[in-house]
BADO-284250 format. One record per residue: residue in one letter; x, y, z of N, C-alpha, C, O in turn. Coordinates in steps of 0.001 Angstrom, whole numbers, padded with zeros to 6 digits, always signed. Layout:
BEGIN
aXYZXYZXYZXYZ
...
***
This chain:
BEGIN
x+000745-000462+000000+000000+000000+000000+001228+000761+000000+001192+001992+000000
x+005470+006883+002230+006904+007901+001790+006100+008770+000930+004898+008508+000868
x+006438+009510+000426+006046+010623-000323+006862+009808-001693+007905+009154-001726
x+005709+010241-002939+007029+009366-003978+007414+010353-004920+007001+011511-004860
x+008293+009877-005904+008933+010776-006396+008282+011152-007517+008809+012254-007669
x+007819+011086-008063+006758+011663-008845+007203+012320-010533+006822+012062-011675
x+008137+013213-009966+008487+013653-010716+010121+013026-011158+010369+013007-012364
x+011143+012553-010241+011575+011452-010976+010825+010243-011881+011497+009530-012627
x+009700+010119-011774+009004+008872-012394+009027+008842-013273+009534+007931-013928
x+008179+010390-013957+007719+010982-015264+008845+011226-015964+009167+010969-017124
x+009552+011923-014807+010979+012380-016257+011633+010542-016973+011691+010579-018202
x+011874+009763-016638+012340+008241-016480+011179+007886-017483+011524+007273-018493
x+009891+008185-017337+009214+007462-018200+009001+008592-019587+008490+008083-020585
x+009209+009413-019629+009799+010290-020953+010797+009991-021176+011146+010855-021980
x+011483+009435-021067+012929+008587-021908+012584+007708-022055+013603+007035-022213
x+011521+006891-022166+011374+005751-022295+012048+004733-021890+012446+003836-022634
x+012246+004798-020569+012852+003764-019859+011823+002518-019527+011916+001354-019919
x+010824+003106-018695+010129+002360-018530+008336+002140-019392+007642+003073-019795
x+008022+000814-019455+006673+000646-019928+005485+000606-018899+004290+000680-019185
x+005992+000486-017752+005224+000570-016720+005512+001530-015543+006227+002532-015566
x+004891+001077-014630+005184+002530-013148+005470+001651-012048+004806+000793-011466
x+006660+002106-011920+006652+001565-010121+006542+002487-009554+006758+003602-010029
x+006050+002178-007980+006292+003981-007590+007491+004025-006322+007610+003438-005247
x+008156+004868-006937+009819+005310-006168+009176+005756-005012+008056+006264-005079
x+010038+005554-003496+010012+006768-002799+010980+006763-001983+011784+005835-002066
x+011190+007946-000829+012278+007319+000150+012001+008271+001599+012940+008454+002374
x+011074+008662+001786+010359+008650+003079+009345+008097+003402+008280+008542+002974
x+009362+007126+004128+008325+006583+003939+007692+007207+005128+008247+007583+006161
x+005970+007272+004689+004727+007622+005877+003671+006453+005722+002820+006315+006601
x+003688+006009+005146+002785+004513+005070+003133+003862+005987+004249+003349+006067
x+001991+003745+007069+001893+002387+008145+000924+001389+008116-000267+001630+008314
x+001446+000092+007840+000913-000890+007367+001241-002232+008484+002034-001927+009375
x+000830-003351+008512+001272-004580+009071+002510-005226+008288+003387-005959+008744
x+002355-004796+007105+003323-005689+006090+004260-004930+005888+005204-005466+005308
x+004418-003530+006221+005592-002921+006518+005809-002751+005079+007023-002731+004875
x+005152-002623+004018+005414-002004+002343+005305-000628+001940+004603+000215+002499
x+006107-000434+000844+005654+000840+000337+005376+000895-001261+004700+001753-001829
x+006062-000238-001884+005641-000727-003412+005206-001863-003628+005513-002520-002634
x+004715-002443-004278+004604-004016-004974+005057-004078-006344+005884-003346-006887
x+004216-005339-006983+004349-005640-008641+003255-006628-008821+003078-007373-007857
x+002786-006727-009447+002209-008414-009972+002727-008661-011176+002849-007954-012176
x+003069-009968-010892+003751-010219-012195+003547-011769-012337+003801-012601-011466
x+003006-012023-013676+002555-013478-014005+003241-013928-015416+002712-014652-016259
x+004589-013312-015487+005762-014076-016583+006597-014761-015345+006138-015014-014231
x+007650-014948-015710+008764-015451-015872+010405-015470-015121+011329-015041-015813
x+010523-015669-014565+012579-014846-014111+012355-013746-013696+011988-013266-012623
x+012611-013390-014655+013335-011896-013776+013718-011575-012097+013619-010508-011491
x+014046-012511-011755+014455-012536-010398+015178-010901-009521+014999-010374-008424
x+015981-010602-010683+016585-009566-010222+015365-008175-009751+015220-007549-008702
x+014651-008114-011099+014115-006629-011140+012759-006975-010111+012196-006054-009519
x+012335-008328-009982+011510-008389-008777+012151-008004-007072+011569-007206-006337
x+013340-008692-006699+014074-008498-006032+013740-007045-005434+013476-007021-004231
x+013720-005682-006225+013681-004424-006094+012074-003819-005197+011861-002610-005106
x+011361-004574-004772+010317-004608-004894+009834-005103-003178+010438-006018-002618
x+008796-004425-002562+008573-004446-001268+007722-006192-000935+007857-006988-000005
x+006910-006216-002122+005788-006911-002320+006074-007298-003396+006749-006523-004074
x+005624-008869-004107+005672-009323-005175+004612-009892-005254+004589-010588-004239
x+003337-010126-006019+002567-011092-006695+003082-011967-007529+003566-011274-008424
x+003330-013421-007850+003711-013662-008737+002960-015484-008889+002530-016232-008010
x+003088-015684-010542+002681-016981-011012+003465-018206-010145+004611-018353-010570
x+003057-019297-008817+003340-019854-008645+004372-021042-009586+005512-021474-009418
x+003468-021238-010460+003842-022255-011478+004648-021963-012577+004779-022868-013402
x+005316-020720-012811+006497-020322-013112+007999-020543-012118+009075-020795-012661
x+007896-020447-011083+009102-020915-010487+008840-021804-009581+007780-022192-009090
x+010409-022208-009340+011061-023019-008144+011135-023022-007279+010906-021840-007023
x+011369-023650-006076+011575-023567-004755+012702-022329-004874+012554-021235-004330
x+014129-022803-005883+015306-022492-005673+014897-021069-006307+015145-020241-005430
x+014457-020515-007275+013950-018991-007664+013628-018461-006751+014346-017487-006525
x+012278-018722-005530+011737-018190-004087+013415-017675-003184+013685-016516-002871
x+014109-018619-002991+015258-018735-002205+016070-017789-002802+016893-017294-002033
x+016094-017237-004374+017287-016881-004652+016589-015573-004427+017363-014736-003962
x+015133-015053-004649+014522-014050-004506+014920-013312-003377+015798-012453-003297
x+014354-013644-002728+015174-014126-000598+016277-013660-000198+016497-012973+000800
x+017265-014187-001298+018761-013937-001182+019006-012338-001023+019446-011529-000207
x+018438-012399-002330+018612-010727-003073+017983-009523-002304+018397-008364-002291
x+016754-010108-001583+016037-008890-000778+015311-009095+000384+014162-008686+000549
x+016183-009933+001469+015400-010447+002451+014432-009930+003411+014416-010347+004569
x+013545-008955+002940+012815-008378+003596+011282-008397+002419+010154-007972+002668
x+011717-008952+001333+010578-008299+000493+009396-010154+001038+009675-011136+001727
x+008345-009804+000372+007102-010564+000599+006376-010864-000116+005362-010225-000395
x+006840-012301-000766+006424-013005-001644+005261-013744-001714+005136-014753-001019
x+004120-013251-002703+003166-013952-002868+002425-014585-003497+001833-013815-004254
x+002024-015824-003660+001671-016781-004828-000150-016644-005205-001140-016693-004475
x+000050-016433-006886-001224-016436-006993-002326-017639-007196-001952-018600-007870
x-003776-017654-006612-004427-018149-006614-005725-018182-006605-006517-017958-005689
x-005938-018571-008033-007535-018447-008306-008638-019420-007378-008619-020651-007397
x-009614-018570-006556-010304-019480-005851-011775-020063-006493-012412-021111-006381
x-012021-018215-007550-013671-018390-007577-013073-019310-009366-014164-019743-009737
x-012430-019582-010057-011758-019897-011581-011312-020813-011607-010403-020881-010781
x-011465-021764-012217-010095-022787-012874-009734-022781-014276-010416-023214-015205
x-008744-022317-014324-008046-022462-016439-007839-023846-016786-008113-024717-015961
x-007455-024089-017742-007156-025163-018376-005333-025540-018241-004759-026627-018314
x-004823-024237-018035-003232-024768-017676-003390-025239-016352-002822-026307-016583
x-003618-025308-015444-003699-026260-014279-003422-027175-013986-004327-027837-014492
x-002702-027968-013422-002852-029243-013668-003839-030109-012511-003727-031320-012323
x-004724-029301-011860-005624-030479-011192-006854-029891-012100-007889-030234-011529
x-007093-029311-013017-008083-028916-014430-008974-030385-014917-010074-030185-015434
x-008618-031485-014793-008998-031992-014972-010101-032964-014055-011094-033590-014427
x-009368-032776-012456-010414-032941-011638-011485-032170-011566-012489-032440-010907
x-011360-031440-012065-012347-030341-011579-013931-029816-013005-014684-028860-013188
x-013646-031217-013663-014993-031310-014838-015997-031521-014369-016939-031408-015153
x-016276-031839-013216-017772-032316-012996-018381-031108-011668-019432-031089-011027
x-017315-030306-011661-017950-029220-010855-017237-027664-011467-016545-026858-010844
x-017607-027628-012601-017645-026753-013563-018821-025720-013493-019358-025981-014570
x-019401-024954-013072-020724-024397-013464-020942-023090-014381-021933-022383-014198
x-019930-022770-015433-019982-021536-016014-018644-021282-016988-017849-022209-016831
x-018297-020544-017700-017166-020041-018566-017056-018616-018384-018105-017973-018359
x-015843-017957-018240-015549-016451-018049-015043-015793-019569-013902-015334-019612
x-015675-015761-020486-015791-015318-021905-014145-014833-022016-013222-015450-022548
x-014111-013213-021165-012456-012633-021492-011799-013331-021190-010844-013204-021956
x-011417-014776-019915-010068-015206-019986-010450-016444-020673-009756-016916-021574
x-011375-016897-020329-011342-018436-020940-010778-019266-020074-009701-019852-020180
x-011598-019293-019159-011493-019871-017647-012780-020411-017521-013632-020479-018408
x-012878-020852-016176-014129-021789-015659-014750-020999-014631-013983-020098-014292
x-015635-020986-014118-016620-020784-012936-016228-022574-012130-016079-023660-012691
x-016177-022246-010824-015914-023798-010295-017555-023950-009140-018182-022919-008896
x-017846-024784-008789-018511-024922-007622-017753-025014-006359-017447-026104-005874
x-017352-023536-005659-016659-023503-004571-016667-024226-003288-015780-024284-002436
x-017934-024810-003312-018355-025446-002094-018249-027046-002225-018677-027824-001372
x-017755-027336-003155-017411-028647-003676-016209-029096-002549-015231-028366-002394
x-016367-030340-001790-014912-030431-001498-014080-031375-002194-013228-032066-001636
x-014427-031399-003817-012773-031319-004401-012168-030095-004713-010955-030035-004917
x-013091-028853-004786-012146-027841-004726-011806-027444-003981-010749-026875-004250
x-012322-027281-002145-011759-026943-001372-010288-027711-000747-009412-027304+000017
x-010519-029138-001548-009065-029835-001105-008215-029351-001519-007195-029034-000906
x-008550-029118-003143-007317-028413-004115-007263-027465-003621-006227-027755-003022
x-007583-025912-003103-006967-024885-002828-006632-024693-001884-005944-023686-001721
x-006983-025679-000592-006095-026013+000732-005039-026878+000112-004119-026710+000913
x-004587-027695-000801-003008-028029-000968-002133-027395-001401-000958-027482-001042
x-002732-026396-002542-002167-025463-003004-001768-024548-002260-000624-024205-002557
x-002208-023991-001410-001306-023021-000251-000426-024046+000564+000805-024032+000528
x-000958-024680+001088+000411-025861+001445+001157-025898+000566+002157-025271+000916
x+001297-026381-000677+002307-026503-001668+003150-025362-001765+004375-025441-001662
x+002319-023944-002027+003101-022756-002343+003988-022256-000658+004960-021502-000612
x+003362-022876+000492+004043-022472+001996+005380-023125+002047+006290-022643+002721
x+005583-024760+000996+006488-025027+001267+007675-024793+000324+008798-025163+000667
x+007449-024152-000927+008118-023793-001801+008885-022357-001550+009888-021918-002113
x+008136-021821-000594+008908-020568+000626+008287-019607+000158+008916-018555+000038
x+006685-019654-000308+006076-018793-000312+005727-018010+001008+005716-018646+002062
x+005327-016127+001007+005313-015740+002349+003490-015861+002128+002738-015972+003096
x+003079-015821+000921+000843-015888+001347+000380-016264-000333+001010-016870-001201
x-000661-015780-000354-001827-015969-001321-002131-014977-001611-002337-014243-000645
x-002343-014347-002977-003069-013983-003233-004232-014066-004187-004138-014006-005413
x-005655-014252-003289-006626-014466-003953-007743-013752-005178-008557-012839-005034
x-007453-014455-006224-007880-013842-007122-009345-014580-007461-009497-015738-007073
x-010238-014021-008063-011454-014196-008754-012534-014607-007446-013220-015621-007317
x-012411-013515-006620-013178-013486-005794-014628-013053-005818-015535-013313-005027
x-014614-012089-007284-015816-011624-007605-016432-012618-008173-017637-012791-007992
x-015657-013459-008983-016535-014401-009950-017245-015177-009009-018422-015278-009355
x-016944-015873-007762-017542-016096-006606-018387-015608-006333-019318-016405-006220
x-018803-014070-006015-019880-013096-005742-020859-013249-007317-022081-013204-007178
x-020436-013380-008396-021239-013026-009612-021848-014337-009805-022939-014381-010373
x-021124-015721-009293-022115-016747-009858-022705-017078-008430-022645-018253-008069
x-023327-016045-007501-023926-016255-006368-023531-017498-005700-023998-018610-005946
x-022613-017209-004815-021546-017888-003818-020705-017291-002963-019482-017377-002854
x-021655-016558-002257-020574-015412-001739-020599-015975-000079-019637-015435+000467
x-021302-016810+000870-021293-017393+001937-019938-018782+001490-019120-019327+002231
x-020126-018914+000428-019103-020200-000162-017871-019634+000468-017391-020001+001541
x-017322-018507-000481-016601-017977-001057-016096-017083+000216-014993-016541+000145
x-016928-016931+001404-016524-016650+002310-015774-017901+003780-014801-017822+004529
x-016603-018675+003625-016497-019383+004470-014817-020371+003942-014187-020917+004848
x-014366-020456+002677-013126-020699+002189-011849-020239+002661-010869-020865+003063
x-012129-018684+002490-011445-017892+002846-011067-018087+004458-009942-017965+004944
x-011814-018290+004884-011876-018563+006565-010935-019542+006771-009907-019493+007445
x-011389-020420+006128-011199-022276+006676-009255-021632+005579-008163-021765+006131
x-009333-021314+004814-007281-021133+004296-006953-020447+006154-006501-021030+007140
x-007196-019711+006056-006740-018491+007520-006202-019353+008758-005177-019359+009439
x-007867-020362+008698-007637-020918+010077-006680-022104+009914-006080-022422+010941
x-006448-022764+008884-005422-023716+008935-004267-022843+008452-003320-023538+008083
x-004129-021980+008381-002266-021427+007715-002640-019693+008767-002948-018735+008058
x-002581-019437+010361-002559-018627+010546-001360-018082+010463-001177-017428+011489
x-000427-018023+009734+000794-017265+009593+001295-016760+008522+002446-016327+008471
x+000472-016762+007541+000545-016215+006282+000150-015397+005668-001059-015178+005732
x+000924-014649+004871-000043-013386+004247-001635-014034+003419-001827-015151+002940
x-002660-012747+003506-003705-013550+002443-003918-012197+001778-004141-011287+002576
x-003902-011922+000698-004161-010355+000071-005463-011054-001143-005233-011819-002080
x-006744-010509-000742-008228-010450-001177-008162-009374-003005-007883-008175-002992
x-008444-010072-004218-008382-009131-005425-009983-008779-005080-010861-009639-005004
x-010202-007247-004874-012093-006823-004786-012487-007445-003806-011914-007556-002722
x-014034-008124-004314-014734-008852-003485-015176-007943-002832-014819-008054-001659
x-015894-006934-003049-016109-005694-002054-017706-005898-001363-018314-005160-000588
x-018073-007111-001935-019856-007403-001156-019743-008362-000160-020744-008808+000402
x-018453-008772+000149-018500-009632+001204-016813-009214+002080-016133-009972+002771
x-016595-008038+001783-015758-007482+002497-015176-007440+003795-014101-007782+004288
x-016454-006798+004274-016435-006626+005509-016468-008211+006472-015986-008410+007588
x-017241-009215+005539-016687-010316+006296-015346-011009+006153-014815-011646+007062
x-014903-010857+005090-013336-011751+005225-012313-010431+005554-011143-010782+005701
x-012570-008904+005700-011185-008680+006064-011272-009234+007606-010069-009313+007856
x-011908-009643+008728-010918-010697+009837-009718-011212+009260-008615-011027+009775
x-009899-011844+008220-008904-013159+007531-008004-012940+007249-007046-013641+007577
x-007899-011930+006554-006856-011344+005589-006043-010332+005555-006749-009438+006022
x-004683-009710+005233-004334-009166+005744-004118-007630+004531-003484-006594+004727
x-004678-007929+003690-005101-006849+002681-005783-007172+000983-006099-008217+000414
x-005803-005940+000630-006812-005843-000361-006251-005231-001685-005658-004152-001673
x-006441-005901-002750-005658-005188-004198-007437-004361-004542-008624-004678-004462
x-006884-003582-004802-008513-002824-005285-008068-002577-006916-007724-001463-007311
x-008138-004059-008018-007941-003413-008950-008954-002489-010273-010126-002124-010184
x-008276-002367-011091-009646-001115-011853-010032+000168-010862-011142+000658-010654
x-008896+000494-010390-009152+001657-009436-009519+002552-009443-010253+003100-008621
x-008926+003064-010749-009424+004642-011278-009452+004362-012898-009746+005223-013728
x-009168+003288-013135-009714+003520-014688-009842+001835-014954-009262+001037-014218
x-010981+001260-016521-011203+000114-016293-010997-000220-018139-011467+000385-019103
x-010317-001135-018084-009791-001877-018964-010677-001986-020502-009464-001777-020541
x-011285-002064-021458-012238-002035-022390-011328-003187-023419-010299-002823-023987
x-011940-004765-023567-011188-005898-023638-011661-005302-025392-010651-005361-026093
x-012331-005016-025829-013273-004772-027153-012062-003707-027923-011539-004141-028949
x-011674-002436-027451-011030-001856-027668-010003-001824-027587-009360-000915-028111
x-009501-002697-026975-007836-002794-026254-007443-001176-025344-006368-000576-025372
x-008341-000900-024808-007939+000909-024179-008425+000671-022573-009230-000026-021955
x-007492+001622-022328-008126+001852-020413-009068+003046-020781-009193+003753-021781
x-009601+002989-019715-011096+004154-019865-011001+004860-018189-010569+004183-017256
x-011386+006031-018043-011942+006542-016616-013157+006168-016080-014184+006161-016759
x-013122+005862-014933-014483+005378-014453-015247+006911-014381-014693+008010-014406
x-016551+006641-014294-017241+008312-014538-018714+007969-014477-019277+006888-014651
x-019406+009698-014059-020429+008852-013436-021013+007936-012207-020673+008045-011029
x-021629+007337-012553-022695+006417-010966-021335+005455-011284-021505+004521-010500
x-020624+005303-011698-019548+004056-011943-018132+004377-010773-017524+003710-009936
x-018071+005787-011302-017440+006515-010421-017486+006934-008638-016653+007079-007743
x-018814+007006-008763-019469+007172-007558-019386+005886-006653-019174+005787-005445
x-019639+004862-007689-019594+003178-006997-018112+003298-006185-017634+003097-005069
x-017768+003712-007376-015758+003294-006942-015256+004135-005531-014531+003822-004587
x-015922+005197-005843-015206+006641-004708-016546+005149-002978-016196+004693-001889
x-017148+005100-003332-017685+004557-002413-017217+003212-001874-017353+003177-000651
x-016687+002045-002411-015721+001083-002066-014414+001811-001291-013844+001590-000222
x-014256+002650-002220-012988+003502-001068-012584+003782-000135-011647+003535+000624
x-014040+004808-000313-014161+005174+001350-014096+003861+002780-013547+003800+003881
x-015236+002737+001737-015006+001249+002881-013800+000735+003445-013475+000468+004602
x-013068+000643+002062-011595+000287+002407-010934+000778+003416-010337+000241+004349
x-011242+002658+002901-010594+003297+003968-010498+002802+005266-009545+002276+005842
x-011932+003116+005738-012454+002454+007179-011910+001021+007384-011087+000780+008268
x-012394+000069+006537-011624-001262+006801-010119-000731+007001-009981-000498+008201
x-009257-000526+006486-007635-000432+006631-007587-000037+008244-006926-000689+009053
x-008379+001118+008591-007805+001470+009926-008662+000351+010747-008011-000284+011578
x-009464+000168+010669-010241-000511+011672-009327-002167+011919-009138-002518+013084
x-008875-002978+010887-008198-004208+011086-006730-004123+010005-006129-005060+009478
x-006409-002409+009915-005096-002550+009995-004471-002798+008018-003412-002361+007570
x-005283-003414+007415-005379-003837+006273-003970-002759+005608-003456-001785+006157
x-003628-003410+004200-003139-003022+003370-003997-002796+002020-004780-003675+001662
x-003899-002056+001557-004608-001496+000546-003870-001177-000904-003285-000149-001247
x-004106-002459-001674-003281-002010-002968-004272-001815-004360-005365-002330-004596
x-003257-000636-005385-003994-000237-006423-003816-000911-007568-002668-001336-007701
x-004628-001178-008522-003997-001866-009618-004562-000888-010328-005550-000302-009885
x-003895-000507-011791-005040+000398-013025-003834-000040-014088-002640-000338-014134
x-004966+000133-014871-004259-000554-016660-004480+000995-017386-005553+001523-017678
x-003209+001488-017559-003279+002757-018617-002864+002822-019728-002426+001818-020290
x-002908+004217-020411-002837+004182-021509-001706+004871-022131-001201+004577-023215
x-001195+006247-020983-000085+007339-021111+000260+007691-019890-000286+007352-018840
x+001004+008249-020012+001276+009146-019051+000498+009933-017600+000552+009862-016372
x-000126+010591-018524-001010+011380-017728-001992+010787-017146-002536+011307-016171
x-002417+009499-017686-003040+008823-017416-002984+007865-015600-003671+007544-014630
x-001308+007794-016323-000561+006991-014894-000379+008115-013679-000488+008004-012458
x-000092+009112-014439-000412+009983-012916-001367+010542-011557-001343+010683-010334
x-002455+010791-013140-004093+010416-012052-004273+009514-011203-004825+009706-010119
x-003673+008055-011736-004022+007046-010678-003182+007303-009443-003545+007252-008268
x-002051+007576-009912-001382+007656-008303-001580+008199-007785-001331+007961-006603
x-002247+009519-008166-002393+011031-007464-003949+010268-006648-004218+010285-005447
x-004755+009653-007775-006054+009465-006473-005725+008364-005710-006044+008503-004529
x-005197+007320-005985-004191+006216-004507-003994+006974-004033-005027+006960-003364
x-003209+008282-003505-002341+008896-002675-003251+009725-001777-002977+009886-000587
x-004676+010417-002528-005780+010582-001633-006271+009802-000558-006641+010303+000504
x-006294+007979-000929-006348+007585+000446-005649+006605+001048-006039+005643+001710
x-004303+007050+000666-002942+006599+001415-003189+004679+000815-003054+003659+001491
x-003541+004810-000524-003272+003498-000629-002031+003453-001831-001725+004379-002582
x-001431+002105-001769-000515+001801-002493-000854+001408-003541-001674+000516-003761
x+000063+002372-004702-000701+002563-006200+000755+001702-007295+001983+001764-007243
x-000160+001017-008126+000825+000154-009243-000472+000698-010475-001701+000739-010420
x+000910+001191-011924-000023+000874-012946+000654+000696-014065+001850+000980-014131
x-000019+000212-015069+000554-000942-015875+000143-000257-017607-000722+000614-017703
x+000683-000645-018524-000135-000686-020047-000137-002044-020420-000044-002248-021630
x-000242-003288-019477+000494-004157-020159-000728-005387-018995-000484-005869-017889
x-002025-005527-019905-003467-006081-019418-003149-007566-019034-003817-008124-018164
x-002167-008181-019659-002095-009554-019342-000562-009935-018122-000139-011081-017975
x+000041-008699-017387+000270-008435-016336+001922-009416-016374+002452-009788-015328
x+002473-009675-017642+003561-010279-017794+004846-009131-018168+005958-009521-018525
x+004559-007958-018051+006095-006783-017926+006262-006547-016158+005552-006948-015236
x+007563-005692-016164+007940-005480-014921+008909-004894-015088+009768-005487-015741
x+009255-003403-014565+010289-002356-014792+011854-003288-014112+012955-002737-014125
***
């Protein structure tokens, strides 16, 4: 989730250094549990080094090694590594994809993914091994993704009560929640923060363009905010930004409205979330 540099950023990204934004800083005023002031998500490959740089990492379990986690480690023993995991989805690269045909209930058109029956316990086995698996590969948590699709194919007591039952068997691990903002207030107990992505602007898969939220859309968003807000102080939470842009100016708005409520802002041009400065 320091004051950042802002204007080092812009000048750096007018040379075209970078395709994306990290955000620099070096005072830090952010007080958090997780003790961050940047992240990344990142669902390629290596780059061990330029993750290394980084407070917080999201990253594709099933791209690395035990020995990648360790060498990560090496390089920045303070940063906080976290493995992603779809709870409310299953893809077809998976490899327990195939258990999981007879509790299928839906298709997600943009990725080309599954809707699962969450309350199934073959999926709750699979995503309780899978955090075991990723705890022992020297992962530091989870982060849970497709939490909405949970809320959208009406499963949100499911989709809560999951969340619980990871917590209560792995209380020592990070759990960072993607949205999920209708059943919020019950899993932040669990968890120890929140990616709020599509923050200030939302992706248009038709067009290939980021867009401003605006409008009652806008209003929705400024209103999750404010919740967050309250959630963060009330159980402490971390609060991270995700936004997919288009320019410049674009990337600045977002940080400038993250910075309105002291949440930690990442933004990207790059929708399928495989670059990293």
């Amino acid at each position: 989730m320091r004051k950042f540099l802002l204007t080092f950023l812009f000048l750096i990204l007018f040379c075209g250094c970078l395709n994306n934004t990290k955000i620099a800083d070096d005072k830090p005023n952010i007080n958090n549990k997780l003790n961050i002031n940047n992240f990344w998500v990142y669902y390629g490959s290596d780059n061990i080094e330029k993750l290394s740089k980084y407070d917080l990492v999201i990253i594709e379990p099933y791209n690395y090694k035990k020995e990648d986690i360790q060498k990560l480690k090496l390089l920045n023993p303070n940063i906080k590594v976290i493995a992603y995991l779809s709870i409310g989805e299953v893809s077809k690269d998976r490899p327990y994809f195939k258990e999981c045909q007879k509790i299928i209930i839906g298709k997600n058109q943009n990725w080309n993914s599954y809707y699962i029956n969450i309350s199934s316990p073959i999926w709750q086995k699979i995503i309780l091994n899978e955090v075991k698996k990723f705890k022992n590969m020297g992962f530091d948590g989870v982060f849970l993704d497709t939490v909405d699709s949970a809320i959208y194919t009406n499963q949100k007591n499911e989709v809560i009560e999951l969340i619980k039952k990871i917590r209560e068997e792995n209380p020592d691990i990070i759990i960072i929640q993607n949205r999920g903002f209708e059943i919020i207030e019950k899993t932040a107990p669990y968890i120890d923060g929140v990616l709020f992505e599509d923050f200030t602007t939302h992706y248009d898969f038709k067009n290939k363009k980021a867009y401003y939220w605006e409008g009652s859309d806008l209003n929705w968003i400024n209103a999750q905010s404010e919740r967050l807000k309250n959630l963060k102080e009330k159980y402490h939470l971390v609060i991270l930004t995700l936004d997919y842009v288009n320019d410049i100016e674009m990337t600045k708005k977002c940080i400038e409205h993250a910075k309105k409520y002291n949440f930690i802002p990442m933004t990207t041009k790059d929708i399928t979330l495989n670059s990293i400065n």
